[in-house]
N, C-alpha and C positions, 0 to 999 in steps of 0.2 A: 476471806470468806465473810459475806453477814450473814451471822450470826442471829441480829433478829428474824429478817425474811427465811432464813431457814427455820429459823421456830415456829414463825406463822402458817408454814406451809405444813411441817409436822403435824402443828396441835390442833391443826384444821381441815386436813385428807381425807377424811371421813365424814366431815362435817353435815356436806348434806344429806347422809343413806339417813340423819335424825328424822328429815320431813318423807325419804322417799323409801325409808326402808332398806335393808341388804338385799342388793340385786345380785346373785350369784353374776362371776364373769363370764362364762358363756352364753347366759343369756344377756348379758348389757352388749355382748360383740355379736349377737345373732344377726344382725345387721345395721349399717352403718345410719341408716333411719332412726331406728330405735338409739342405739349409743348417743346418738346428736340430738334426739327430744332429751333423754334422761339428763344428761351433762344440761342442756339449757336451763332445764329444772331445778338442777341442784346448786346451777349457778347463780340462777334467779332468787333462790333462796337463802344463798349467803350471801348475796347482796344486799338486802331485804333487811336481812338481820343485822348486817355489821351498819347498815343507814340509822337504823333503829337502834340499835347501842351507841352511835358516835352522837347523837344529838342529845 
């Protein structure tokens, strides 16, 4: 098992509802439009952030 990648993924699961808010789950699966903006969002966001922490 790693050990780190599974911490990474734990302590960071939630990471982006910080910029986009808790989206109940039936509304994030209301449709598969919507789930695929919000995921880019929140992807785009810890992206963002881990560029901005690693420099």
């Amino acid at each position: 098992m790693d050990w780190k990648k599974l911490y990474e993924i734990t302590s960071s699961h939630d990471y982006g509802e910080i910029f986009i808010g808790d989206i109940k789950t039936p509304v994030k699966h209301y449709s598969l439009e919507l789930r695929a903006m919000l995921q880019k969002v929140e992807e785009g966001m810890v992206e963002a952030t881990q560029k901005r922490n690693s420099s």
